[in-house]
Every structure is written in structure tokens, then in C-alpha cells.
N, C-alpha and C positions, 0 to 999 in steps of 0.2 A: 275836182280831184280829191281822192280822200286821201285822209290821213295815214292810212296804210299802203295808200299808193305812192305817197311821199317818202315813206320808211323807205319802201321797198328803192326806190333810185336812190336813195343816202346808201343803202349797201351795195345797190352797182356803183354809185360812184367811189368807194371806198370809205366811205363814214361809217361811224359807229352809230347802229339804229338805237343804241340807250340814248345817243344823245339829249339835251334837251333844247326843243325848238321855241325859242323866243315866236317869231313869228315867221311869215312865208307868205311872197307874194306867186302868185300862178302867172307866168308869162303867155302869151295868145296872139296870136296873128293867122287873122282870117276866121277866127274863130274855134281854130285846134290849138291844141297847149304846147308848146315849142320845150318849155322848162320852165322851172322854180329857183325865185333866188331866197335863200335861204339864211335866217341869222337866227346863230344858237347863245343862247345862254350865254356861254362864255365868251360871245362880242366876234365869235367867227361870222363872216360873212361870204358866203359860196355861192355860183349860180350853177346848178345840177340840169344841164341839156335833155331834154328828152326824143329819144329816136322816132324818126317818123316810124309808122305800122300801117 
């Protein structure tokens, strides 16, 4: 998953894409990406689902 593909689900989920990401793990079962849990800078910590396709 890139990094702009992470922006882009921070602004469906309603984040700010300035924010800044401390780090990001990619979640995976079976081998497709389910979601990202996500901790930014400022000590937030989110997990951003992603829709199946």
C-alpha cells in the first residue's frame, strides 16, 4: 500500500491528509489489506477499515 493510498482513506475517513503520520501498520487477512491502523504525531491512534473491491 502506498503512501498516497493511505492519504487518500485518511480523507474518507474524515482526517486531515496534512496530518503527520508517525507510523502505520497495513492489516491483511488472506492476503488482501482489510485496513490500517494508524498513529500520528500527535499520539492519535486510528484504525482506518478499508472496503472490500
Amino acid at each position: 500500500m502506498a503512501l498516497s493510498e493511505i492519504r487518500a482513506l485518511m480523507l474518507k475517513h474524515g482526517h486531515k491528509t496534512t496530518a503527520e503520520i508517525d507510523r502505520f501498520d497495513v492489516k491483511r487477512a488472506a492476503g488482501a489489506v482489510i485496513g490500517v491502523d494508524l498513529m500520528l504525531s500527535d499520539g492519535t491512534v486510528t484504525y482506518l477499515p478499508v472496503e472490500a473491491s
